[in-house]
C-alpha positions in Angstrom: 21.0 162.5 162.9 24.3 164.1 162.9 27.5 162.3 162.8 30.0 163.4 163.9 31.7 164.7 167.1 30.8 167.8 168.6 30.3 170.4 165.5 33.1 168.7 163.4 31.0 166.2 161.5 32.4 163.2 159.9 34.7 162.7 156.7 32.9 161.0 153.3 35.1 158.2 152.6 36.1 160.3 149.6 37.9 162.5 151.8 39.3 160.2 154.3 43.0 159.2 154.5 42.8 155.5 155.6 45.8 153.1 156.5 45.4 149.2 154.4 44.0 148.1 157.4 41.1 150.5 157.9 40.2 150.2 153.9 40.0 147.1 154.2 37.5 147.5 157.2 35.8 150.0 154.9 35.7 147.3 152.2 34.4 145.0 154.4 31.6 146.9 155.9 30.6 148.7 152.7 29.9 145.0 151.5 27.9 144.0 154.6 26.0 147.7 154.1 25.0 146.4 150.8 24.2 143.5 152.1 22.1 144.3 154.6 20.2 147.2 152.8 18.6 144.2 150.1 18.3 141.6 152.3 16.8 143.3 155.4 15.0 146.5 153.7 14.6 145.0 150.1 16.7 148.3 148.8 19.5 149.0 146.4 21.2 152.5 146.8 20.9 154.1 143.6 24.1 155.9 144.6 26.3 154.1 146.5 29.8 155.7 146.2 32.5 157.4 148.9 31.0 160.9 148.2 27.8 159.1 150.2 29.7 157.0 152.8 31.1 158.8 156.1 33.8 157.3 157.9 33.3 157.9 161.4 35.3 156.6 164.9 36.3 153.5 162.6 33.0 153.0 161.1 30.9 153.1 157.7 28.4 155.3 157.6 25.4 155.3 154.4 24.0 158.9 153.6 21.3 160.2 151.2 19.5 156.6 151.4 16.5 158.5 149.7 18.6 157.5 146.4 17.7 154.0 147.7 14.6 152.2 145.2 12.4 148.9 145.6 
């Protein structure tokens, strides 16, 4: 589904300018992401990087999980 708010969608992490306290958020929730997507779904994203992150409202978001394998 979209993300984003009204027809401006979200930034890729790539793009977005984040204060030390908001990377380390990002940090911190990319790791539970990772996390979660082995232990929960049995997947690793073949390309997990900022162009396939969005950072939305304060909040990791994982794109283009089709990249994901067994």
């Amino acid at each position: 589904s979209f993300i984003g708010k009204d027809t401006v969608p979200a930034q890729r992490l790539r793009d977005a300018i984040l204060s030390p306290e908001e990377l380390a958020s990002a940090y911190q929730q990319c790791l539970h992401l990772i996390k979660r997507m082995y232990h929960e779904c049995k997947l690793i994203h073949a390309d997990f990087s900022e162009y396939n992150l969005l950072w939305f409202e304060d909040t990791v978001y994982v794109i283009d999980v089709a990249q994901s394998v067994e």
